[in-house]
N, C-alpha and C positions, 0 to 999 in steps of 0.2 A: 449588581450583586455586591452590595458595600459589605467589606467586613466585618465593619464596628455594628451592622444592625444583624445581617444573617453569620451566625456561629457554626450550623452544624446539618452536615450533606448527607441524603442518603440515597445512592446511585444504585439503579435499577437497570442489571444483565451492568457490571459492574467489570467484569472479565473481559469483555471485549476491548480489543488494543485502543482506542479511541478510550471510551470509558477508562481505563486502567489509567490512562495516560492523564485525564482530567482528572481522576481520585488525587494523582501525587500532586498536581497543580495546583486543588481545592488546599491539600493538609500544609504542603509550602506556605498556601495565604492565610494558614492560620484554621482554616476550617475541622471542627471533628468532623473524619468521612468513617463512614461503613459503606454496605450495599449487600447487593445480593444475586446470585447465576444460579443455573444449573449444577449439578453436582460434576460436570465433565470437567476432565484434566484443559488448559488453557494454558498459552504460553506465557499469557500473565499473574501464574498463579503465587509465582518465587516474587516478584516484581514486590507482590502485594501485600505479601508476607514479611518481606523486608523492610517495607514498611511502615508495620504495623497497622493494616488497614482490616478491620475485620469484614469478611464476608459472610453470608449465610446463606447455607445451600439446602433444599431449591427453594424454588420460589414456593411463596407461602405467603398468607394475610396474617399469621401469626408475627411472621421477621417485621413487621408491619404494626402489629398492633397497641402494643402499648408505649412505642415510640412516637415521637411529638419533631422531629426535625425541622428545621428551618427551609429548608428544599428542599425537592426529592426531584431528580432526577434522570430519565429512562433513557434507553438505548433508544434510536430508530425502529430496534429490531420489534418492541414491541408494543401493543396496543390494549384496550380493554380486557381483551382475551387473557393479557396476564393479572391473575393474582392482587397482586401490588399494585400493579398499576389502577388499576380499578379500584380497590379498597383507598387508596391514595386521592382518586377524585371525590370517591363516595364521602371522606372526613376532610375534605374540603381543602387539603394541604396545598402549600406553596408548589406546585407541580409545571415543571419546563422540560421539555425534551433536549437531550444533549447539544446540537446544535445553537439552541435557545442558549444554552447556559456559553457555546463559545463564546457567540455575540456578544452575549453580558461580558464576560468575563475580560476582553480584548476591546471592550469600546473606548478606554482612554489610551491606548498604544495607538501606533503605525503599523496597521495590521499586513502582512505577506500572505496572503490567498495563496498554498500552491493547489492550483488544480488541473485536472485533466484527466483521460479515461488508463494513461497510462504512467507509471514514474513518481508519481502525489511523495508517496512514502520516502522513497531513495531522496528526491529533491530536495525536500522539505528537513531530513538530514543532514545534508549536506549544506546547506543554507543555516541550517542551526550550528553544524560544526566550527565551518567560515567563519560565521558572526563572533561566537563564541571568541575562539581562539585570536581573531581580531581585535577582541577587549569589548565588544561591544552588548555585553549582560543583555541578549535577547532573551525573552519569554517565550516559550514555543511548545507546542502539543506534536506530538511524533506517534502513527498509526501502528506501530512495531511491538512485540515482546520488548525486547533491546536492540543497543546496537553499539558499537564500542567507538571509543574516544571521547563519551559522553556519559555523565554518572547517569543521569535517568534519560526515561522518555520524555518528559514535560520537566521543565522549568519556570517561576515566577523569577524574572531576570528582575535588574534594576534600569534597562536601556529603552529606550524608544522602541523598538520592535518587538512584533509578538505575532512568529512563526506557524501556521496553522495548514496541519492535510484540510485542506477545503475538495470535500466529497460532493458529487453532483445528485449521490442517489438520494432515494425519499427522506422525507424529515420524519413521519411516521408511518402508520398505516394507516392514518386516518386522514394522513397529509401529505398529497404527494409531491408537495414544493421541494426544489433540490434544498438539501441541507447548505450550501455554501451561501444561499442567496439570504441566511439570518447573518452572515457578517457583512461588514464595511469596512471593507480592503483599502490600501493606500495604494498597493502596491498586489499587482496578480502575475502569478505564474501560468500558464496554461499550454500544457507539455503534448496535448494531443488530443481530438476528436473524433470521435468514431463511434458507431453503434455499439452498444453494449446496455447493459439492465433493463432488456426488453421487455421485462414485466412491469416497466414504467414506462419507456421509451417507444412508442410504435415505429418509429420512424429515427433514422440519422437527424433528420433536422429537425426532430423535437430535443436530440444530444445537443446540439449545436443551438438551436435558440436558449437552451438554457445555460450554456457557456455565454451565449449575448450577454443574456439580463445580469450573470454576474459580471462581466467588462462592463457591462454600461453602470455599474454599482462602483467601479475607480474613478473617484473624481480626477477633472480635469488636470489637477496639478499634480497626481501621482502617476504613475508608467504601467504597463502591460508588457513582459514578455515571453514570447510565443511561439512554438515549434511550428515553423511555417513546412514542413515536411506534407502535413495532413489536408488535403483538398478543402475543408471547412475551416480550416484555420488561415488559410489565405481567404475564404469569403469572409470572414471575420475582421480579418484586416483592412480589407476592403468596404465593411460596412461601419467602421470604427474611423473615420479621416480625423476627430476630433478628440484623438487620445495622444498620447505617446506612448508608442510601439517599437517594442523591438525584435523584430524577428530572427531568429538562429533557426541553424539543420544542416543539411546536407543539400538540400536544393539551391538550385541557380541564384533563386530569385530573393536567397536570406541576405538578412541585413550582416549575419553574422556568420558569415558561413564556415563549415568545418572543411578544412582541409590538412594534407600530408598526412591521413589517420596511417599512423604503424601499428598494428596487434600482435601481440606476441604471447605467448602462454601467463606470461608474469605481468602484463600492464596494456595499455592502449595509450599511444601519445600520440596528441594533434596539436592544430594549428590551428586558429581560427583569423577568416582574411574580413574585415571592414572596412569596406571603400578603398581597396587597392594596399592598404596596412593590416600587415601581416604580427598580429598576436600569440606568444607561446614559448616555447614549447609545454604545453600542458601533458603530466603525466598521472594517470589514473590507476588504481592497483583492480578496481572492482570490474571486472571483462567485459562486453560485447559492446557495439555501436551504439545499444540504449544507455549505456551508461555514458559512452560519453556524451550523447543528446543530452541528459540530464546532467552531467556536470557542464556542457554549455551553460543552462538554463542559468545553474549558481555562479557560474562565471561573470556572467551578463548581471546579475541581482548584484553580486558582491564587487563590481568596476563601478555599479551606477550609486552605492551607497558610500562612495568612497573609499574604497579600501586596498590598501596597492596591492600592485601586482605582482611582486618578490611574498607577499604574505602569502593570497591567494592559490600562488603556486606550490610554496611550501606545505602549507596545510592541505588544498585537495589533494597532493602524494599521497597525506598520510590516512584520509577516508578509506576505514574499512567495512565499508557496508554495513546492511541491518540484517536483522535477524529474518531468516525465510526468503531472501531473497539471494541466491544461489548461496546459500550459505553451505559450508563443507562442514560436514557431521562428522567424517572418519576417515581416515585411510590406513586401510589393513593390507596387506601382502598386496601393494599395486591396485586394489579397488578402491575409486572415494567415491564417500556416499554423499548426495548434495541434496538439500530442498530448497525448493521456491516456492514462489508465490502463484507464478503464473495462475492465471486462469480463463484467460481470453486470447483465441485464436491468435492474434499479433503477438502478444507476450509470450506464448509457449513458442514462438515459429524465430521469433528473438533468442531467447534461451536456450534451446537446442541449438539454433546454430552458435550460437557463443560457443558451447559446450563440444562439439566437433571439433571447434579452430584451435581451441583449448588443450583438449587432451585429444589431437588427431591418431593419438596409436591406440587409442581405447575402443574399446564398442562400448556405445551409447544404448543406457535401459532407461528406461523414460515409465515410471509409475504414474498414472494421473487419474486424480478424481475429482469429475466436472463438478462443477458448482453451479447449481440453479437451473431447473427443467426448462425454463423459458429460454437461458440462455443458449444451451444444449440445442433446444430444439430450431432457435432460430438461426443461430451461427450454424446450422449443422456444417454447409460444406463450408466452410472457414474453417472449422474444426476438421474436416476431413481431409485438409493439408498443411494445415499446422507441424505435423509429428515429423517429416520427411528426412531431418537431420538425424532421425533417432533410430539405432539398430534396430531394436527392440521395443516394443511398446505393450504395456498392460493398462486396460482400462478397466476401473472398480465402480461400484453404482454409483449414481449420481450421490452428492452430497445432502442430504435434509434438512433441513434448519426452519429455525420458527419465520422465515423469507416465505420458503416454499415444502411444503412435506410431502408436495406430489405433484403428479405432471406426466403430459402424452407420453413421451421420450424415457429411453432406459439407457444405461451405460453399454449396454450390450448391441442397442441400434446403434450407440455411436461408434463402437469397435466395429460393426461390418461398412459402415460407412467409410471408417480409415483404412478399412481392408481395401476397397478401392484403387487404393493409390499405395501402398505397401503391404506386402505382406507379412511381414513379421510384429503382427499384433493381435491380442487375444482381448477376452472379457471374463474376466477372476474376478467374482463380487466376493471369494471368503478369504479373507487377509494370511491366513492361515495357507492355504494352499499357493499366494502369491512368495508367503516365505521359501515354501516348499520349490518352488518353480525356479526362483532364485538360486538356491542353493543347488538347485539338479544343473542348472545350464551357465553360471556366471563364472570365467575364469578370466583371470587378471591377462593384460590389463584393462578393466574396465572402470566405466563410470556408473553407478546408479542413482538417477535422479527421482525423488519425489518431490510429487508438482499436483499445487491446488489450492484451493483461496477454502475447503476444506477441517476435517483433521487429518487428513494422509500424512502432515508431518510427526504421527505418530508412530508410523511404523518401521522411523527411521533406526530407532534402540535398537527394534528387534532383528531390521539388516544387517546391524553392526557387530549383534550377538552369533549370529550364525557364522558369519565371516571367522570372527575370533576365535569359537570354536572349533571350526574348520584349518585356522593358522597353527591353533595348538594341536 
């Protein structure tokens, strides 16, 4: 993707954090970018507007027509079916799928893979932050709205590296090779294995073979490091004898293990022991055990790219997370309101318990709306012990997106399912009446968390409206 020959980009579903993030990337290297979404509110919408990137909403073969760009290219999310994308093959345009365009775009850097089923986002932050603040002008794509101590999500650095969320899931619909395996990593994270995106996935070790093929895509002279916590990530290690690897976690068996973790409402500080030498004291502000997994990871990346360890320490104090991942919306008369991300059994069963050790005088409200029928229905009982930290729990319909617009499973099977093993959880599909429910039973001090890979973190305004009206 040379400069001097392609001038000008027109990216397709444009709003998606990935996408948003390669628009700022493109206009950095000089590129006119536009593109085009759905008319729905996006946390990328400020992002994109800030910098001057036009979008056109919806999608339409008009946004399309009498434009001539030099690229065009689409989200994962979508195939023939859209619009654009279709008129786009039909006039024979330069046409690559977002993936396509990382690889191009990171083929002369030292590229950092972070991947994995859990962490990609936070990591891959925090490994941009490190670098950064260590002087070392990395390039890097960030899967987030925002996230602060950093102007954007994506940078064209002037440094050897060039930081990337490397996603496992499809490259289109028409393709269902993971999107990670169109880059060529120097250098791979891989933070955790597990079943997930079972509408590609049949099996854990179709997850896990496709974490292989991107390890076995790090040539020999660059590193792997690896949350040896997850039963596949030691078979990986194990079928890898001809890399260099380096394993962290909390198991025995890590190269890098975490130990002395203290938690405390305001931080998490550990230790981490290697062959008998004892590394630290690391202090983190962003809470629960996964985060400190994932500052291991950038730990381990930023001691092996040379970077001391008075920097490194310094700087991860002062990572303040991204956007959607517990992030705190409000706090009015003793209630905060907080959203994530979660959306997978492990992650929300993480999250909550942070959030108990957290604010233990509070009661825990836990709003969640599943993402993806497959997933729902396959995880059921994962999902039906996920909630346990959580006082309270409301589940809203599944989420719809152009992925999945339907499916066996409802949000309402998955709330008797949770009924199971707790009883204090319902199924409220009108947003409306969840505010309602809210305001009838919530008194301080509490927490209210929305949670979901979703748009549920929209109805965080209106939690905060009610609250406030309620304190006046």
């Amino acid at each position: 993707m040379a400069k001097e020959i392609l001038k000008s980009a027109y990216l397709i579903g444009i709003k998606g954090v990935g996408m948003a993030a390669l628009a700022l990337y493109l206009k950095q290297a000089g590129f006119e970018v536009s593109g085009s979404d759905t008319n729905e509110q996006f946390p990328t919408d400020d992002i994109l507007a800030q910098n001057d990137i036009p979008v056109y909403e919806p999608f339409d073969e008009k946004n399309l027509q009498d434009k001539k760009p030099d690229l065009v290219i689409s989200s994962a999310a979508y195939g023939q079916a859209n619009p654009e994308v279709k008129l786009a093959k039909k006039k024979h345009l330069n046409f690559i799928y977002f993936s396509e365009a990382l690889g191009q775009i990171s083929s002369d850097k030292k590229v950092i893979a972070v991947a994995g089923i859990h962490g990609k986002t936070t990591i891959t932050a925090m490994i941009a932050f490190l670098l950064e603040k260590a002087g070392l002008s990395p390039s890097f794509i960030i899967g987030a709205g925002k996230f602060a101590g950093l102007k954007n999500i994506a940078k064209k650095g002037e440094g050897e590296y060039f930081i990337i969320e490397a996603d496992e899931y499809r490259k289109s619909p028409d393709n269902k090779s993971s999107k990670f395996l169109d880059l060529s990593p120097q250098i791979a994270i891989i933070s955790s294995i597990e079943l997930d995106h079972p509408d590609l996935f049949t099996s854990v070790e179709d997850v896990y073979n496709a974490f292989y093929a991107l390890a076995c895509r790090v040539p020999r002279n660059g590193f792997i490091v690896t949350c040896i916590d997850y039963p596949k990530v030691k078979k990986l290690r194990r079928s890898l004898v001809d890399r260099d690897i380096e394993t962290y976690g909390f198991d025995i068996s890590a190269q890098w293990k975490i130990v002395n973790l203290e938690e405390t409402p305001e931080e998490e500080k550990f230790y981490l022991n290697n062959s008998g030498k004892i590394f630290g004291p690391y202090v983190i502000e962003v809470p629960g055990k996964h985060n400190v997994l994932n500052a291991t990871a950038a730990i381990i990346l930023a001691r092996k790219l040379g970077i001391q360890e008075k920097t490194i320490k310094k700087y991860l104090s002062q990572f303040k997370g991204v956007q959607r991942r517990f992030e705190e919306k409000a706090k009015i008369d003793n209630i905060i309101i907080i959203d994530d991300y979660a959306h997978h059994p492990t992650a929300i069963k993480s999250t909550l318990e942070t959030a108990k050790k957290k604010y233990s005088d509070s009661k825990i409200y836990c709003i969640f709306q599943p993402h993806t029928f497959t997933r729902t229905e396959t995880l059921l009982n994962e999902f039906s012990q996920a909630f346990k930290s959580a006082d309270k729990v409301i589940i809203t319909d599944i989420y719809t997106s152009a992925r999945e617009e339907k499916g066996k499973i409802s949000g309402a099977d998955l709330a008797l399912e949770i009924k199971k093993n707790q009883t204090g959880v319902r199924f409220i599909s009108d947003w409306k009446e969840i505010l309602a429910y809210l305001e009838d039973s919530v008194e301080p001090p509490a927490v209210i968390i929305t949670m979901g890979a979703g748009n549920i973190y929209k109805i965080s305004k209106d939690i905060e409206n009610i609250f406030k009206v309620k304190e006046d």
